[in-house]
C-alpha positions in Angstrom: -56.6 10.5 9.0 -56.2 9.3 5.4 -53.9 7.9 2.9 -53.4 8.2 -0.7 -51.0 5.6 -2.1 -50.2 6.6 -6.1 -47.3 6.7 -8.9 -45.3 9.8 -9.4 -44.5 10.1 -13.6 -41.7 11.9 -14.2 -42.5 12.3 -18.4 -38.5 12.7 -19.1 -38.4 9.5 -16.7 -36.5 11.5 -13.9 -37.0 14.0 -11.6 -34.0 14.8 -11.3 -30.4 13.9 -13.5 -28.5 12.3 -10.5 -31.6 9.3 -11.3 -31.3 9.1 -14.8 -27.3 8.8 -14.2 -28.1 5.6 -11.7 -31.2 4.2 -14.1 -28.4 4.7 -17.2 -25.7 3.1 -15.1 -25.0 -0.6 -15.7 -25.0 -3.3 -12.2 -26.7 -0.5 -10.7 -30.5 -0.2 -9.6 -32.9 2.1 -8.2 -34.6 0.2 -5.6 -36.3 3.8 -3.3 -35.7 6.8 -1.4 -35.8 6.6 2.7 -35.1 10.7 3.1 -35.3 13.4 1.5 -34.7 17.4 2.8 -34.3 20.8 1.8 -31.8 22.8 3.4 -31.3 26.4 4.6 -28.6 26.8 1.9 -31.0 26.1 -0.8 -29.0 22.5 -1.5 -30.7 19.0 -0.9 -29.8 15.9 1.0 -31.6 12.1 0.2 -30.7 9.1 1.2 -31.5 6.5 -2.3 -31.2 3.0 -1.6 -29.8 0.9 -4.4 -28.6 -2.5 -5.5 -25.3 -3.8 -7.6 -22.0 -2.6 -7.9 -21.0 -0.2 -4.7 -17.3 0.9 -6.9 -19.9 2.1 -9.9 -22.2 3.3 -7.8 -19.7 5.9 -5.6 -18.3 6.5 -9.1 -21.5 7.5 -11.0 -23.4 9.6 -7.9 -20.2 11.3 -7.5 -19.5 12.0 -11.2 -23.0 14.3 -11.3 -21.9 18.2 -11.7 -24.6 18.7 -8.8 -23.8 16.3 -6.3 -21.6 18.7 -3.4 -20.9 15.4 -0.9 -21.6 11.6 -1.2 -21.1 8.6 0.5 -21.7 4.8 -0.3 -22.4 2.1 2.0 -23.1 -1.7 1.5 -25.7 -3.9 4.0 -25.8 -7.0 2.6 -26.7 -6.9 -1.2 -28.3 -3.3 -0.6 -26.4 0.1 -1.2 -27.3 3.4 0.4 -26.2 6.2 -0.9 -26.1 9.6 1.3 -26.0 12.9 -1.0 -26.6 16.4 -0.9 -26.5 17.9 -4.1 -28.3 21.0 -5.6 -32.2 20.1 -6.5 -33.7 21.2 -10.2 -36.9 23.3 -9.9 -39.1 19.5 -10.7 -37.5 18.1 -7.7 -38.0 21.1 -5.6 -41.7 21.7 -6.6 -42.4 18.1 -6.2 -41.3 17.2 -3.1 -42.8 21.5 -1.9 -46.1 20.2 -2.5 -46.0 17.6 0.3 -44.5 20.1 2.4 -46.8 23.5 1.4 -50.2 21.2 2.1 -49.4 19.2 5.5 -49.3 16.0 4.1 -46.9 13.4 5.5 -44.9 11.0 3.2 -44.7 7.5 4.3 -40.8 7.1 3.9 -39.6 5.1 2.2 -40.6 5.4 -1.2 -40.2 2.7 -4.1 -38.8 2.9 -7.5 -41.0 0.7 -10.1 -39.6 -1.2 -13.0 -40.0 1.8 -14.9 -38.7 4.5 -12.8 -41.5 5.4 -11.7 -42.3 6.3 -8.2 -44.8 4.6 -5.7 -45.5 7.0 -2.9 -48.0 6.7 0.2 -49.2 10.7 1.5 -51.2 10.9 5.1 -53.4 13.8 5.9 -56.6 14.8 5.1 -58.8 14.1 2.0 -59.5 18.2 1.1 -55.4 18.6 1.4 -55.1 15.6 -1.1 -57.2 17.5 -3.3 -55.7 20.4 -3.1 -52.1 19.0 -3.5 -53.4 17.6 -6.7 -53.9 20.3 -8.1 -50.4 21.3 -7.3 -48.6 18.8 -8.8 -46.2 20.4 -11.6 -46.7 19.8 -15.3 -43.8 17.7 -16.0 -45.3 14.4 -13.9 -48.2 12.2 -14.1 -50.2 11.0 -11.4 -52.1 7.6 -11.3 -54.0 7.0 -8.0 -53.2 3.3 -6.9 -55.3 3.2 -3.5 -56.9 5.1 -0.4 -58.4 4.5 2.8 -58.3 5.1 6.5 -54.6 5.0 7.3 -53.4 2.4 9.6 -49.6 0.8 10.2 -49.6 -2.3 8.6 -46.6 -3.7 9.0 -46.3 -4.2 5.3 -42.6 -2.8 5.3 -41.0 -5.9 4.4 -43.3 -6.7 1.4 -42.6 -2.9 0.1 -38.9 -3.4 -0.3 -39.7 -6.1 -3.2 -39.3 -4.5 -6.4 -43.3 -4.9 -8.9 -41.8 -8.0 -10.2 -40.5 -10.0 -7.3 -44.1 -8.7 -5.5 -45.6 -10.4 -8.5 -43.8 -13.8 -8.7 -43.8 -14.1 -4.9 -48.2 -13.7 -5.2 -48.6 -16.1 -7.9 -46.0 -18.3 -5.6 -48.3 -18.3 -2.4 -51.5 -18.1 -4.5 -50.0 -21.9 -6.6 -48.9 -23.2 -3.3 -45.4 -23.4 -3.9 -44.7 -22.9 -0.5 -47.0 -25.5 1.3 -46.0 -28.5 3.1 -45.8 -30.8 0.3 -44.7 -28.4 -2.4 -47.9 -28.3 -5.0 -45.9 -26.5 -7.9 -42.8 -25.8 -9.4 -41.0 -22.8 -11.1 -42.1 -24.2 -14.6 -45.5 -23.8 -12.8 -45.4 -20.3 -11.8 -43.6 -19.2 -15.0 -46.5 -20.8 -17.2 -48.8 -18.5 -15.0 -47.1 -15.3 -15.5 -45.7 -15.8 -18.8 -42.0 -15.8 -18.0 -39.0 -18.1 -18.2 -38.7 -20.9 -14.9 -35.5 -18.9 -14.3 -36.8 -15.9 -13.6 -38.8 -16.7 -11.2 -36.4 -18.4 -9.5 -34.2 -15.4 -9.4 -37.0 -13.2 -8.5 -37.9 -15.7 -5.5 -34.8 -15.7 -4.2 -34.1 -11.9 -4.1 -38.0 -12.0 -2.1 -36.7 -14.4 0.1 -33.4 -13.1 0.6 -34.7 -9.3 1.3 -37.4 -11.0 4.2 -34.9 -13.2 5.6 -31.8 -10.6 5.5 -34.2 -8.6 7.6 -35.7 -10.4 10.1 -32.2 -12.1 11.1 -30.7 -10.6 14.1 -26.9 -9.5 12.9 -24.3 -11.2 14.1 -21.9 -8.7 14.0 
């Protein structure tokens, strides 16, 4: 049993308009999608996971001419957003292909910076190729990584958005978090090219996603 690990393209930069209300949204982000089904009466329910305002983000999910239900909860700084809504022909075709070929998709999947979306498929290398070939003309495909597929336990480090994954390697790689601290922020920024207060904010949101999750709640 393999997997594939690549981006999904969409060229318009969505698949389907409910995304390119949240990406056009303002205190709201795309962070990934844990679910996603097709149902007998043709409509679709998925499950997004986003970030920032919970008010806006009911408001703009709800505001989309194809949305039938929605609901919005809050875990901590994370929002996840339940809808079933009526799918395009992109979204349909996209997600068919996964279906059509026997391939499993390694839930969840991530939103990059750019929208665009970082997906892991299991199966077997001659249904990889063939769902290649499948894959409609109105998304890109850019192969990331393959091998033998075995749990890895790398949930944690997936729900980090490119950036944050980037400033937390560059982090561990400079020693920032050794016993005595080697670097500073002004360190790290000098090595990626950014401002010390970005990587400070982007260190934070790493270290608050790990911790907020391997904290037993308390409620």
């Amino acid at each position: 049993m393999r997997f594939v690990t690549y981006l999904l393209i969409p060229l318009d930069g969505e698949l389907h308009p409910i995304e390119g209300a949240i990406a056009d949204a303002p205190a709201i982000e795309r962070r990934a999608i844990h679910h996603f089904r097709m149902l007998d009466d043709g409509t679709a329910v998925t499950l997004y996971e986003l970030a920032g305002d919970r008010d806006r983000a009911d408001a703009v999910v709800g505001g989309c001419p194809s949305v039938h239900a929605h609901d919005v909860s809050a875990s901590g700084d994370r929002l996840y957003c339940h809808v079933r809504f009526d799918p395009n022909d992109l979204t349909g075709r996209v997600y068919g292909v996964a279906q059509t070929n026997d391939l499993v998709l390694d839930m969840p999947i991530r939103y990059t910076d750019r929208g665009a979306l970082r997906m892991t498929a299991i199966g077997e290398l001659a249904t990889f190729r063939e769902a290649t070939r499948q894959i409609p003309d109105g998304v890109g495909l850019r192969l990331l990584q393959t091998g033998e597929y075995t749990p890895d336990g790398g949930e944690l480090y997936a729900q980090l958005t490119e950036r944050q994954q980037e400033t937390l390697r560059a982090a561990v790689a400079a020693g920032y978090y050794e016993e005595p601290r080697r670097v500073t922020y002004r360190d790290i920024a000098e090595e990626l090219g950014i401002a010390p207060g970005t990587v400070g904010e982007h260190l934070r949101k790493a270290e608050s996603a790990v911790f907020t999750s391997i904290t037993p709640s308390t409620g």
